[in-house]
N, C-alpha and C positions, 0 to 999 in steps of 0.2 A: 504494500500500500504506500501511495506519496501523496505528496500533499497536494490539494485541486488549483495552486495559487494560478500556474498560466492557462489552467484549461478554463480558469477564473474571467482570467484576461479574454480567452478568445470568446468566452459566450456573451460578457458584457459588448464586446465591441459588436458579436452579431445582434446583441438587441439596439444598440445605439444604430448602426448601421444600413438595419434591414426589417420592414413591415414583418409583422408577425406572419400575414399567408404566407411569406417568400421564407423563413424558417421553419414553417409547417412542412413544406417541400424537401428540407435537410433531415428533419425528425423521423418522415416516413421514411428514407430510405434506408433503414433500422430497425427494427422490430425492438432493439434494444436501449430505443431512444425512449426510456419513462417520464414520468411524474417524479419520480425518487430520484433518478438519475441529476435532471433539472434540477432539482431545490441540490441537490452535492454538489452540482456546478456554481450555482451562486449560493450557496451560505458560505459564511468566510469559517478558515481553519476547518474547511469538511477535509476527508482520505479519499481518495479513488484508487482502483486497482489497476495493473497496467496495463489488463485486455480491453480494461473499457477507455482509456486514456486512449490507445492504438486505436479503436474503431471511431473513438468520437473525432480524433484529428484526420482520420483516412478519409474519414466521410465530411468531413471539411473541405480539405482537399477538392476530393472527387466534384461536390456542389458545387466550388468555386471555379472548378476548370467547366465543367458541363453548363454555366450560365457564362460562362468567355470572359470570365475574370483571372485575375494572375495574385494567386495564392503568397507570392512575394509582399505584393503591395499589399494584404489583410492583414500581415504580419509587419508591414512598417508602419498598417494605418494602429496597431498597438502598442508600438512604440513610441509613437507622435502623443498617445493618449496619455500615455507614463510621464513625457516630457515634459507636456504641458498641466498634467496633475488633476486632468478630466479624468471621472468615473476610475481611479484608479482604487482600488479593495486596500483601501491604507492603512485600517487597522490588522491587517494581515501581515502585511508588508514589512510593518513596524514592531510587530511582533517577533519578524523574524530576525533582524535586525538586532532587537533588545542583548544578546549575548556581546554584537561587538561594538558598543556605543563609542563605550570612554576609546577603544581603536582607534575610528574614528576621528576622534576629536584629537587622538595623539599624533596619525601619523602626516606625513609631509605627502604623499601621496593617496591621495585618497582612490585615485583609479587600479592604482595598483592593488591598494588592498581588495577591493572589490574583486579583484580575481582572486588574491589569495585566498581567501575567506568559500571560494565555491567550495570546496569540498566539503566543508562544514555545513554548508545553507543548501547545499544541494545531493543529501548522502546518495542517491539512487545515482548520479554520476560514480565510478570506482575507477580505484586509483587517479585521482582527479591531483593535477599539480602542474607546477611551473618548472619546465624543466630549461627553458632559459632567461634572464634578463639583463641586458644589458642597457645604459645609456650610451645613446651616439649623440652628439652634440648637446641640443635641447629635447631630446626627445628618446622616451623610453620602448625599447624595442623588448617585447616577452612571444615566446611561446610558452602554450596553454596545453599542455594534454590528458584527455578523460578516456573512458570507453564506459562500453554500458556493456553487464554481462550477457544479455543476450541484446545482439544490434534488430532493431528495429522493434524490440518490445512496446517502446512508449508512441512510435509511431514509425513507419514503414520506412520512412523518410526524413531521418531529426534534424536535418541539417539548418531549413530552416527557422525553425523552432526553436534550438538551442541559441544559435546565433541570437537571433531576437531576444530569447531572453536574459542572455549577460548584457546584452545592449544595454535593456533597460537599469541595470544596477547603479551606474551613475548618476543618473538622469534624476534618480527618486531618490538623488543625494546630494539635489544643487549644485551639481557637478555636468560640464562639458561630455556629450558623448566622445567615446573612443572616435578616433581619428582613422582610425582604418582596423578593421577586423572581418578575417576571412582564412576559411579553411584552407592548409597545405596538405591535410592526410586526412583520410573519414574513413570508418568500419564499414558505412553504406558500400555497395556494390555499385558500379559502374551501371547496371541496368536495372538495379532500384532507383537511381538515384534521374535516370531518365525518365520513369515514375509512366511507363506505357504511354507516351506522349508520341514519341519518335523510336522509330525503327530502327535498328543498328546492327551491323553485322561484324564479327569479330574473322578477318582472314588465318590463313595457315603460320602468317608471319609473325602471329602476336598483336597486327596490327587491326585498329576497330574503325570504319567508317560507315558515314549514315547516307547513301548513295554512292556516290564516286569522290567524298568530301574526306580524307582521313582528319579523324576527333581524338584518338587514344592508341595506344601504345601500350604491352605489358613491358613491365617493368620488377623491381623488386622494391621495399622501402630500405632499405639501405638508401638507396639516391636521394631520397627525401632527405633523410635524416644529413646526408653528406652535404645536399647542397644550401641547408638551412644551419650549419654545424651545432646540431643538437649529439647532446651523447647519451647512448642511449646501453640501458643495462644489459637486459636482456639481447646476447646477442644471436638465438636462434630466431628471434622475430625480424631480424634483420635482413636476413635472406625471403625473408615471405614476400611473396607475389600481388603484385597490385595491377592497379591502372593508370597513368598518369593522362590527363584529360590535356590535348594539344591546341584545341581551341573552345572556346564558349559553345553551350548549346541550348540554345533557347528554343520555349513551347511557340512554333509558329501562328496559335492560334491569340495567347493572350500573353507574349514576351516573358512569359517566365523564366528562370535561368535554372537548367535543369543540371549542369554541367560545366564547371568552373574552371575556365585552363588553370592552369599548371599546380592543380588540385590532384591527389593521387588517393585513386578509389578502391576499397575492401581492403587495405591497411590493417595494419592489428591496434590500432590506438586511433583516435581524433585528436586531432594539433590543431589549434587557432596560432595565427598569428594577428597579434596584436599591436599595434603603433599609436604612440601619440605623446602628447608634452609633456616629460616628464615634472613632478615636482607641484601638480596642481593639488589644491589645499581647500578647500570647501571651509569659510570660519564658523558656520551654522550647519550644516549637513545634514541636519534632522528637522529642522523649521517648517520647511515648505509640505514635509509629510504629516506631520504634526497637524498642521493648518488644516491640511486636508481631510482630516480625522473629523474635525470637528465641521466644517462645509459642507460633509459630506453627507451628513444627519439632515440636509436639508435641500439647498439646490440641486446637487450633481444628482445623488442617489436617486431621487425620487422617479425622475419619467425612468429613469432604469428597471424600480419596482413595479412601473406601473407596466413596461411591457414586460416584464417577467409574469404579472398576474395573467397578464393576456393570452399569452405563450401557455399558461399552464390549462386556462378556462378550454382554450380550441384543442390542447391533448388529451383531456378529458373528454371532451367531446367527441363519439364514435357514431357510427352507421353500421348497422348489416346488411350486407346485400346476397342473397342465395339463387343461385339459379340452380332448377329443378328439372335436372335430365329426363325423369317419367314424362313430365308435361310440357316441357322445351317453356319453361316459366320462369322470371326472374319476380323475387320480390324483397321491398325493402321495409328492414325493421318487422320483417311476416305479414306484410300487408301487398299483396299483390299489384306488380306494377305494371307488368306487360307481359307478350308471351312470341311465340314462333319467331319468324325473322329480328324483328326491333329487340326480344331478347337476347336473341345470337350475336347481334350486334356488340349491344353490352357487353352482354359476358366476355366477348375477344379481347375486348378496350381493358375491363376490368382486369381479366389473369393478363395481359401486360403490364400494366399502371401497379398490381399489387406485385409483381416479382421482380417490374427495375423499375419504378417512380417514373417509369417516361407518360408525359401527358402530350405531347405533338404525336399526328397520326395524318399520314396520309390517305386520300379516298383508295386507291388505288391498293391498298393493301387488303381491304376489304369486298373488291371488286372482283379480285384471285380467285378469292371462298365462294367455290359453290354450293357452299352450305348457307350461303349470304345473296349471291346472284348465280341462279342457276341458268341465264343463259348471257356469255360473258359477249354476246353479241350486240345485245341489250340490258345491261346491267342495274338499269335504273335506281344504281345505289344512294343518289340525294337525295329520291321521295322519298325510303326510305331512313335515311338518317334523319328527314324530315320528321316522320313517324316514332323515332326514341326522342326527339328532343321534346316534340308534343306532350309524349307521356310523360318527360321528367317536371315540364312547364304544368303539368295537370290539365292541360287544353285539348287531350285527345279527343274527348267526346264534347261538345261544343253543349249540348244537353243537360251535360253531369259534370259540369266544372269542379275541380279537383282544386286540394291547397300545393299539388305535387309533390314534389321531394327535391326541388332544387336549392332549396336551405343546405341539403348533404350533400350535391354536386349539380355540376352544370356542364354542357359541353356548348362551346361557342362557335360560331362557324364563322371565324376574324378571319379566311383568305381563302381564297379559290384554289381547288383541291387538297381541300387540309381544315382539318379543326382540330382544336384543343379540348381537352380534359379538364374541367377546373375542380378539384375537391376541395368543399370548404371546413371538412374536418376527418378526422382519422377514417381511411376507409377499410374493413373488415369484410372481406371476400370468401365466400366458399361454395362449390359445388357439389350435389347431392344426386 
């Protein structure tokens, strides 16, 4: 178990960030996304275990790439929030803190401590340490090296996540971000770390390219270690086989950086290299979180609570919908809705929508199923799509006006040859 502090960070910024439907849409794609889960993510000082830390941040991930956003920038827009001392869980924060105050207040560096101090503030890092620091001029140059005993426990891909979160240790110290920090060695592997975005082929030569472009090279981390002159103990790990990334590689669709040149991938340790001015001194270092403690009982927190209530009201909130093989019949909540074609319909839409959250749907898929249009000569599948949305509108029978059931979903017909799925709360699918 570790502590919920950044998976703290990531749910506040999706409530600050994003209308509650558009995180009902992250939640389904889950079964494991609760009511319990939710209040552990936001009460402050809750425990989360690392299966669900790994699924909550994959399925992050995965949402922010599938709406053509760049999972980079979700994780600077949490940094930015640190910085500026928005909606930042600061009696948490400063509770963790409390062990090395007077530190602190003693040392001439206040960045540097900030790193030394991970291994204590962060125990599920192991073997966590500074295995160099030197000053070169004005400026204090450290590598940083951790592993985690099983890589990718906390999430598939921690690169950017870790990083982020030593970002934020100065920040919420009245202190200068680091000046430059970025990975030279990672435990990730070379094709987790492309995170199924881009294709890549690894030749007979060792060498890896993504078309005709060469990206990587094997290598061993020895060379890391040699060209960064770290000394390193252990020297059977030295000879161990990596990847050293040749150029950048970024998600074509929403510029993420999947792939860091002269970054060296499946390493036996993670190495930050860290740069910036040495000798910076924070004379308050605790003030601005302090302040926030108390601010925070009133403006920042509040619309936070308030979409968190919201978020919890619409997971709460479920539908049954059954379709009934004997009578080719769907009904919802056992109140009978439609039956032959218009249910077939649904029912396809639904066991998609319930096994990958996809809500876009082309006519054309449904025009295939001869169990939808049996003569694909004339398939006349719009009247009929016409005839599910009637019944969900309650306007089938123009006689017996209905209240429908589009309070639990709607499907919209926003563009020619395609409509959407819209649920407006948990949907619970099953065939009988």
């Amino acid at each position: 178990m570790i502590s919920n502090l950044f998976l703290q960070l990531t749910h506040i910024e999706l409530l600050i960030s994003y209308p509650v439907k558009d995180i009902l849409t992250l939640m389904k794609r889950d079964s494991r996304f609760t009511v319990q889960l939710l209040n552990e993510l936001h009460f402050e000082d809750s425990v989360i275990d690392e299966g669900s830390h790994r699924f909550i941040l994959d399925n992050v991930v995965a949402w922010l790439y599938d709406r053509g956003e760049n999972p980079d920038d979700f994780v600077e827009r949490i940094v930015n929030r640190c910085a500026a001392f928005e909606a930042v869980p600061a009696r948490s924060v400063l509770r963790s803190y409390l062990p090395f105050v007077s530190s602190f207040y003693a040392t001439d560096d206040v960045r540097a401590l900030c790193l030394e101090i991970i291994p204590k503030r962060y125990p599920f890092l192991t073997e966590a340490r500074v295995v160099r620091n030197e000053i070169v001029g004005e400026n204090r140059e450290m590598n940083f090296a951790f592993r985690f005993e099983t890589p990718g426990a906390l999430v598939s891909n921690p690169m950017r996540w870790i990083v982020g979160m030593l970002r934020v240790g100065p920040l919420l110290l009245s202190t200068p971000a680091y000046e430059h920090m970025s990975y030279i060695a990672t435990q990730t592997s070379f094709i987790e770390a492309l995170e199924k975005r881009v294709n890549a082929e690894m030749k007979d030569n060792g060498c890896i390219y993504v078309g005709d472009k060469l990206i990587g090279k094997s290598t061993n981390f020895d060379e890391c270690l040699q060209q960064y002159g770290i000394k390193w103990e252990n020297a059977v790990e030295q000879s161990v086989g990596c990847v050293l990334a040749i150029e950048d590689v970024r998600d074509e669709k929403t510029g993420a950086l999947l792939v860091q040149k002269g970054c060296y991938y499946g390493a036996p340790s993670n190495i930050l290299d860290v740069k910036f001015k040495a000798n910076v001194k924070a004379p308050e270092p605790f003030l601005k979180l302090m302040s926030s403690v108390v601010k925070q009982e009133f403006a920042a927190w509040q619309p936070i609570q308030k979409a968190q209530e919201q978020l919890l009201d619409a997971m709460n909130d479920s539908v049954t919908i059954i379709y009934y093989k004997s009578d080719d019949s769907i009904s919802v909540n056992n109140k009978h809705l439609m039956r032959n074609v218009p249910a077939r319909i649904l029912r396809n839409l639904l066991r998609e929508y319930t096994a990958t959250g996809r809500e876009e749907y082309e006519n054309r898929e449904f025009k295939r199923d001869p169990a939808i249009c049996m003569d694909p000569l004339r398939p006349n599948f719009e009247s009929r799509l016409n005839r599910v949305v009637a019944h969900i509108n309650g306007n089938d029978d123009p006689n017996k006006p209905t209240e429908g059931v589009k309070k639990y979903f709607e499907i919209e017909r926003h563009r020619r040859g395609g409509f959407r799925f819209v649920p407006k709360c948990k949907i619970v699918f099953r065939e009988e």
